[in-house]
C-alpha positions in Angstrom: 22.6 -17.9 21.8 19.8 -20.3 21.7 17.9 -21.2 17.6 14.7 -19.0 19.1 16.5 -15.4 20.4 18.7 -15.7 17.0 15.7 -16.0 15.0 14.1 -13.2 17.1 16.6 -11.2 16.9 17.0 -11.1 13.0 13.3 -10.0 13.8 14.3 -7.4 15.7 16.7 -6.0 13.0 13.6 -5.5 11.0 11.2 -3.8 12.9 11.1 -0.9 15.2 12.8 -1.0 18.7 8.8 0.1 20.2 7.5 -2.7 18.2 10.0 -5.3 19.4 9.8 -4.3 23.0 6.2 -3.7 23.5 5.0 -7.2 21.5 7.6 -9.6 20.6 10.2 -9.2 23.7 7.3 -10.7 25.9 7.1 -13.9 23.8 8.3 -17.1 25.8 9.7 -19.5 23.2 8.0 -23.7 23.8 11.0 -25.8 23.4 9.2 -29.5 24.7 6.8 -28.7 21.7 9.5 -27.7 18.5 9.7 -29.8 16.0 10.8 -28.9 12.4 7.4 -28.7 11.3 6.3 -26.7 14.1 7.3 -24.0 17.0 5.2 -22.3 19.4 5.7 -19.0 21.2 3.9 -18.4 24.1 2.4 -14.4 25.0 1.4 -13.4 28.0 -2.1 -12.7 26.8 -5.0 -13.0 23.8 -4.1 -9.3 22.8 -0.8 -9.6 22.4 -0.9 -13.4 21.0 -3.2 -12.1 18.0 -1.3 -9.0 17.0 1.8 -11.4 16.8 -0.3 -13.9 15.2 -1.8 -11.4 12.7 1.6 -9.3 11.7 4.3 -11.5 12.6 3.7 -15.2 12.5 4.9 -15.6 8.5 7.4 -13.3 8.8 9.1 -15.6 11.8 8.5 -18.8 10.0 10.5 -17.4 7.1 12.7 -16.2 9.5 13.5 -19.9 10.5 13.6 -21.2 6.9 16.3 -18.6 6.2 18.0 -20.1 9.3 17.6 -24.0 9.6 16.4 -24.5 5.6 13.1 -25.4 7.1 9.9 -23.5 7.6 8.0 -24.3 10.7 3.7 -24.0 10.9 4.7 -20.4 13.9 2.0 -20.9 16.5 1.0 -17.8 18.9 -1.3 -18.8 21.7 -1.5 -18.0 25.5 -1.0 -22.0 26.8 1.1 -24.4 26.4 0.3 -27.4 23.7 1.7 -30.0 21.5 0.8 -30.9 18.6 3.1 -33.9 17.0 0.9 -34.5 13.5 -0.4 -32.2 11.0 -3.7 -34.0 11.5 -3.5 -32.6 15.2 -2.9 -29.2 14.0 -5.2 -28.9 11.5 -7.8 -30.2 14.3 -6.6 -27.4 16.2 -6.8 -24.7 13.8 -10.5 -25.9 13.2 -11.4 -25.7 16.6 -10.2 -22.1 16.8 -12.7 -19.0 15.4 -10.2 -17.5 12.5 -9.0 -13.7 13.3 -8.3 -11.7 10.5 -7.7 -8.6 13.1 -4.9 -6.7 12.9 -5.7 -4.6 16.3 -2.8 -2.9 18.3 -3.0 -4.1 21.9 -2.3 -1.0 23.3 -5.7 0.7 21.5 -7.9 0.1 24.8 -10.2 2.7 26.6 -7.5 2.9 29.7 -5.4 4.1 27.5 -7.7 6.6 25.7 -6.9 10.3 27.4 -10.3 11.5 27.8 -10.8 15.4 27.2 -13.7 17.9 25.8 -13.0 17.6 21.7 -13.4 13.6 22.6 -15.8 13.1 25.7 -18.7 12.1 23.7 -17.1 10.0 21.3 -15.3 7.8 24.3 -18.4 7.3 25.9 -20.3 6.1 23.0 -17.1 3.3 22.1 -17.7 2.5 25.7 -21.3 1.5 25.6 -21.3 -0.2 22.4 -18.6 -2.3 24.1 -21.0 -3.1 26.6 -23.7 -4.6 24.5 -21.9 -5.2 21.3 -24.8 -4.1 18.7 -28.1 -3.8 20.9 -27.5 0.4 20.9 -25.5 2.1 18.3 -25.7 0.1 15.7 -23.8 1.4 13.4 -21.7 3.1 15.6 -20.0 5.9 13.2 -17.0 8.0 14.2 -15.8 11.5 12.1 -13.2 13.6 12.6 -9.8 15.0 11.2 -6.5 12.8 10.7 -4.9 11.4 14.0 -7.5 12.4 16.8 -7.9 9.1 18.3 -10.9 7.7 15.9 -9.0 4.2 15.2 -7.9 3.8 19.0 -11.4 4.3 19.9 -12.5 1.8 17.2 -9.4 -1.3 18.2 -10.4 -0.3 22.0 -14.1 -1.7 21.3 -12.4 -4.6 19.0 -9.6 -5.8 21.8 -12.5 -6.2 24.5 -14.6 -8.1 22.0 -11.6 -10.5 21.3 -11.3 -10.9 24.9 -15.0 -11.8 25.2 -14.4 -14.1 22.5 -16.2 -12.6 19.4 -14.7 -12.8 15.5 -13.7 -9.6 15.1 -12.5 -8.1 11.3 -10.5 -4.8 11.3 -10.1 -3.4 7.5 -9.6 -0.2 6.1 -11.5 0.4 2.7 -8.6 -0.1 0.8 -8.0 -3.6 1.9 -11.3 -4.4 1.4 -11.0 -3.0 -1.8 -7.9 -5.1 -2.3 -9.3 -7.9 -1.1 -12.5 -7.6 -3.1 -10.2 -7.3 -6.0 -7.9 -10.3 -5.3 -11.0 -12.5 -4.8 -13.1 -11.7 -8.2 -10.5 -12.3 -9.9 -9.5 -15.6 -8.4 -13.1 -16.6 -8.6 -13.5 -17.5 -4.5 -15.5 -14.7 -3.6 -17.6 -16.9 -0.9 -14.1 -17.0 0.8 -14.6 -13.3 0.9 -17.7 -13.3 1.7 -17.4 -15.6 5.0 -14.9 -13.1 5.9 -16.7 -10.2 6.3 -20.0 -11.1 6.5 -19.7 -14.0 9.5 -17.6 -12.2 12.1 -19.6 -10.8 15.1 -17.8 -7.1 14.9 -16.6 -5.4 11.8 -14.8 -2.4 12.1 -13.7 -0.1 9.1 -12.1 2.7 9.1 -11.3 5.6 6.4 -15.1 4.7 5.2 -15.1 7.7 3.4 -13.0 6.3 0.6 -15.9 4.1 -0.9 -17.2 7.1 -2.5 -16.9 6.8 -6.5 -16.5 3.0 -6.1 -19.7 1.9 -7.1 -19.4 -2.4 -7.2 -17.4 -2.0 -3.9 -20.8 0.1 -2.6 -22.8 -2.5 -3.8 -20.7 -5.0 -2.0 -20.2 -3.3 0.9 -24.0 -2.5 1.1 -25.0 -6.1 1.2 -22.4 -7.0 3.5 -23.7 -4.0 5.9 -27.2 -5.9 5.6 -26.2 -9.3 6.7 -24.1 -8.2 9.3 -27.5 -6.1 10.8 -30.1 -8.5 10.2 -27.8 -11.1 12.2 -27.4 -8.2 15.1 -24.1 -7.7 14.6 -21.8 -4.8 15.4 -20.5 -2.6 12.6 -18.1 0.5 13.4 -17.1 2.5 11.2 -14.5 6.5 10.4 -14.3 8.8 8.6 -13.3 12.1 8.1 -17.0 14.0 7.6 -19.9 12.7 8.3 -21.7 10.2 6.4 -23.8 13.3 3.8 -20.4 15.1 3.5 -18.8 11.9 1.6 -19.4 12.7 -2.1 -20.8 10.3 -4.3 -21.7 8.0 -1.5 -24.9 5.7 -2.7 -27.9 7.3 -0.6 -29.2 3.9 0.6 -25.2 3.8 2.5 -25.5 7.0 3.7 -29.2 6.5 5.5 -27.6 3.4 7.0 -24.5 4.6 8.0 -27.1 7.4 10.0 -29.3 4.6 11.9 -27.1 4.3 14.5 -25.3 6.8 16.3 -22.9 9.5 14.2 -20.2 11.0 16.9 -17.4 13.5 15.9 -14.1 14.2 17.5 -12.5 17.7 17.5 -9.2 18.8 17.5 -7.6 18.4 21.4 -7.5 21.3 23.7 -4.0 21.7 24.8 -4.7 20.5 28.5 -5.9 17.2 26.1 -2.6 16.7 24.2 -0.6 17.4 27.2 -2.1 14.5 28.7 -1.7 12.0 25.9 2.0 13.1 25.7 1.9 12.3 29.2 0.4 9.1 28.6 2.0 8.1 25.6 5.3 8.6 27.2 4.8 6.4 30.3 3.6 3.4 27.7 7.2 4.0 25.6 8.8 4.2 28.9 10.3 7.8 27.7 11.5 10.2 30.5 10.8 13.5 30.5 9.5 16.2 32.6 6.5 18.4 32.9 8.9 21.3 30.7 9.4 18.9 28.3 6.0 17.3 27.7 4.5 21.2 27.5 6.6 21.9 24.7 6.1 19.4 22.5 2.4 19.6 23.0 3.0 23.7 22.2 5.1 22.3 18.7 2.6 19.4 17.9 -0.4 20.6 15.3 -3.6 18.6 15.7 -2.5 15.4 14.8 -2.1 13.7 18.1 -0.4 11.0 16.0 2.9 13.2 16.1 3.4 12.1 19.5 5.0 8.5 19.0 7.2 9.7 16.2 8.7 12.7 18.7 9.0 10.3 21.7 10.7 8.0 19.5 13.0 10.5 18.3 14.0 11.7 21.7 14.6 8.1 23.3 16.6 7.5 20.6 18.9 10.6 20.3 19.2 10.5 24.0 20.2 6.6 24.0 22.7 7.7 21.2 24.3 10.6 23.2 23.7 8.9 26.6 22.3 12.0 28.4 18.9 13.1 29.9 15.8 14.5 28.0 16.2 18.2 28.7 14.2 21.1 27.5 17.1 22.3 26.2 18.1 18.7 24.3 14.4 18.6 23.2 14.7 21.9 21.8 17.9 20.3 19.7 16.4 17.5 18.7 13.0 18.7 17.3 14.1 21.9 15.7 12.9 20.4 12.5 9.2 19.8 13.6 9.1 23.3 13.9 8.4 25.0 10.7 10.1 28.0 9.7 8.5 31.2 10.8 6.5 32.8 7.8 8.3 35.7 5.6 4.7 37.7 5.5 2.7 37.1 8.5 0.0 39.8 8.5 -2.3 40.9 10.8 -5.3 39.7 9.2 -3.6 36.0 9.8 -3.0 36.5 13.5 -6.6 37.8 13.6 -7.7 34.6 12.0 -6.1 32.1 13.8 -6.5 34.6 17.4 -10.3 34.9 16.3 -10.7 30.5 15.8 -8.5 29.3 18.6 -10.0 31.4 20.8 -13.6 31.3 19.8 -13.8 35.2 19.4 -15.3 36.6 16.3 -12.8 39.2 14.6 -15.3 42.0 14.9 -15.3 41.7 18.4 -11.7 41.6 19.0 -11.5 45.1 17.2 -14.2 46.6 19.2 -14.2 48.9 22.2 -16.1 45.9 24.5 -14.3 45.5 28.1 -15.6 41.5 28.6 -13.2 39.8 30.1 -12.9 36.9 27.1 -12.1 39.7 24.4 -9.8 41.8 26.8 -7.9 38.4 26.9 -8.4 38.0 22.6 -7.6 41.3 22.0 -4.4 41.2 24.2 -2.9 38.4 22.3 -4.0 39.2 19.5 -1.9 42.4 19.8 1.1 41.1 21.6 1.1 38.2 18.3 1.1 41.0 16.1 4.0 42.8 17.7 5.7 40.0 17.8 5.3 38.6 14.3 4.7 41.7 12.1 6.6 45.0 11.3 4.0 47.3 12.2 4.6 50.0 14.7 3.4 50.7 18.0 0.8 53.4 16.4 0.1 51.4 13.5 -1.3 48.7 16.0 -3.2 51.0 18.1 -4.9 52.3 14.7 -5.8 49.0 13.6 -7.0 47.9 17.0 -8.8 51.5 17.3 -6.7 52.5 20.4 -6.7 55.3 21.5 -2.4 55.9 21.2 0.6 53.5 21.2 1.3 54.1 24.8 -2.2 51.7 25.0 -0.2 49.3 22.7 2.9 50.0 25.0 0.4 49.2 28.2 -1.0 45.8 26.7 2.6 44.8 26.2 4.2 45.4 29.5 0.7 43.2 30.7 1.4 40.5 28.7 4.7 40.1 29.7 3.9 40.2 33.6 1.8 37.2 32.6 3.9 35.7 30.8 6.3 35.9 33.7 4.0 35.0 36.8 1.4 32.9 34.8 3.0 29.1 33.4 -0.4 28.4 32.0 -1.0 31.1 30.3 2.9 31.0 28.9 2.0 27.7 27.6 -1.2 29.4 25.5 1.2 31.8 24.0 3.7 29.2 23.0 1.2 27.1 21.1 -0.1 29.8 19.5 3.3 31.4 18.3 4.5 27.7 16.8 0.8 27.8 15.0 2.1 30.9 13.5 5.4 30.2 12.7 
């Protein structure tokens, strides 16, 4: 085994078999150019050569000096180059705008699955990828954990590094940490050239500025000299910008001049596509059966997926057999919680009533629309299911006129459930939202 797939391989003993496969299993290794001062790996593109670059480069280099006694300057780029003095690379490394991006290749809009709780959102990313600050500027995305507000944010900073444009991805706690560092170690225009010379800043989790008052100050002055230079700021959070308590009000009325977009929860057609998605980029096989129920078993946070998919490649590799329903069943019993010991009726009324967009009145009442005869179905077959009332105790509650109604919604259900896969698929995501 050649010096470079040894080290890489004590690389892939430390990181994630996705991780290894996706990023560093593409890198071609320069062997005209090694030195002992120096190795270059080569990616197959700028996306790929700056996630390295950014998470990996030190971590190889140390990787080397546990191996030869000797650690190398690691060099990620897309050509081919040799560089035999330190004056040459430090020439190099001049010549090159500075990264401090940590952006996952794979966070691009193609890779986005598009849907109704996220429509808006998408399209707004999109265009302030177009023209990089002249619309939208702030551009400022809200919206519960794991819906897709971070891809959306990397998508706009991977096609910004492809145009060429400094781009600085931070979360509020390392610019916190890095505010920190730099006060105390007296080099705050180091910090200040970071943040405040790139052409795209994107932060996410913006919402944890509130209560820091000297990191509001900084981060106000920062937001100003990004905007007077026309630059392009995006930002998350998880409410929008007059939700965040103890937020300075000059932030807030900035963080409002551009364009505020939410995401919502995904529909379930939604998150069956991202599992769909998600599992041809992991190169995980599994069928239609298979993707339903986990997007039936998965809450809102679409950021289950990769953990699940993960999780059944890896069972499946250890038992050498096919994905299954039945195996997938197995393997994920423990993402499913345990059913409740006192589900009532008022909490399948609750959840009935919010998922379905039917106020609770109106599932109770006599009305024949078709939307609340669907509500009030469910709502009844959920409560048969789940609780110990009776047949007439139902009917009483629901203000039927007998049980025999009860018995009749029943026996409806079930013929659906029987002839209708979609509307199976509602019931199954409902019942693990219960349980």
């Amino acid at each position: 085994m050649s010096q470079k797939n040894e080290i890489l391989q004590m690389l892939k003993d430390e990181i994630t078999d996705v991780e290894y496969n996706r990023y560093i299993k593409q890198l071609k290794f320069d062997e005209k150019s090694h030195t002992d001062e120096y190795a270059l790996f080569i990616a197959p593109n700028i996306l790929i050569s700056n996630y390295i670059k950014s998470k990996y480069s030190e971590k190889i280099a140390t990787l080397f000096e546990i191996k030869t006694g000797i650690k190398p300057n690691v060099e990620i780029s897309t050509t081919s180059k040799k560089l035999k003095t330190k004056k040459t690379r430090d020439s190099v490394k001049s010549s090159e705008k500075v990264q401090h991006s940590l952006l996952n290749p794979s966070h691009t809009f193609e890779n986005f699955v598009v849907g109704g709780s996220n429509q808006f959102a998408y399209t707004a990313a999109k265009k302030v990828s177009e023209d990089f600050g002249t619309s939208y500027n702030p551009l400022f995305i809200y919206g519960g954990v794991g819906l897709g507000k971070t891809h959306l944010m990397q998508a706009i900073g991977n096609i910004a590094q492809q145009k060429g444009k400094s781009v600085v991805f931070t979360s509020v706690e390392q610019f916190l940490n890095d505010f920190t560092r730099h006060i105390r170690n007296k080099t705050m225009e180091l910090f200040r050239d970071k943040y405040r010379k790139c052409d795209v800043l994107l932060v996410d989790d913006i919402q944890f500025l509130s209560g820091k008052e000297s990191l509001q100050e900084e981060f106000f002055n920062t937001f100003e000299s990004l905007r007077n230079s026309d630059k392009l700021i995006v930002l998350t959070a998880d409410k929008k910008p007059k939700q965040i308590a103890l937020l300075a009000e000059r932030l807030q009325s900035r963080f409002e001049w551009g364009l505020i977009t939410d995401i919502q929860p995904p529909e379930l057609e939604t998150k069956i596509e991202i599992i769909r998605k998600k599992s041809e980029i992991n190169r995980v096989q599994i069928d239609n059966d298979v993707i339903n129920y986990i997007a039936t078993i998965i809450e809102n946070n679409t950021r289950e997926i990769e953990g699940i998919l993960t999780k059944l490649k890896m069972y499946s590799q250890m038992v050498n057999c096919e994905i299954t329903i039945e195996f997938a069943k197995n393997a994920l019993k423990d993402q499913i919680r345990e059913k409740k010991e006192s589900v009532t009726i008022e909490t399948i009324m609750q959840m009935v009533s919010r998922e379905l967009n039917i106020k609770q009145s109106e599932i109770k009442s006599k009305s024949r629309t078709r939307n609340i005869v669907y509500a009030r179905r469910i709502a009844i077959y959920l409560s048969r299911t789940f609780t110990q009332n009776s047949m007439p105790q139902l009917a009483l509650y629901f203000g039927m006129k007998d049980h025999t109604a009860v018995s009749h919604t029943m026996k409806t259900i079930n013929k659906l459930l029987e002839s209708d896969a979609d509307f199976k698929l509602k019931i199954d995501e409902l019942k693990n939202k219960i349980s």
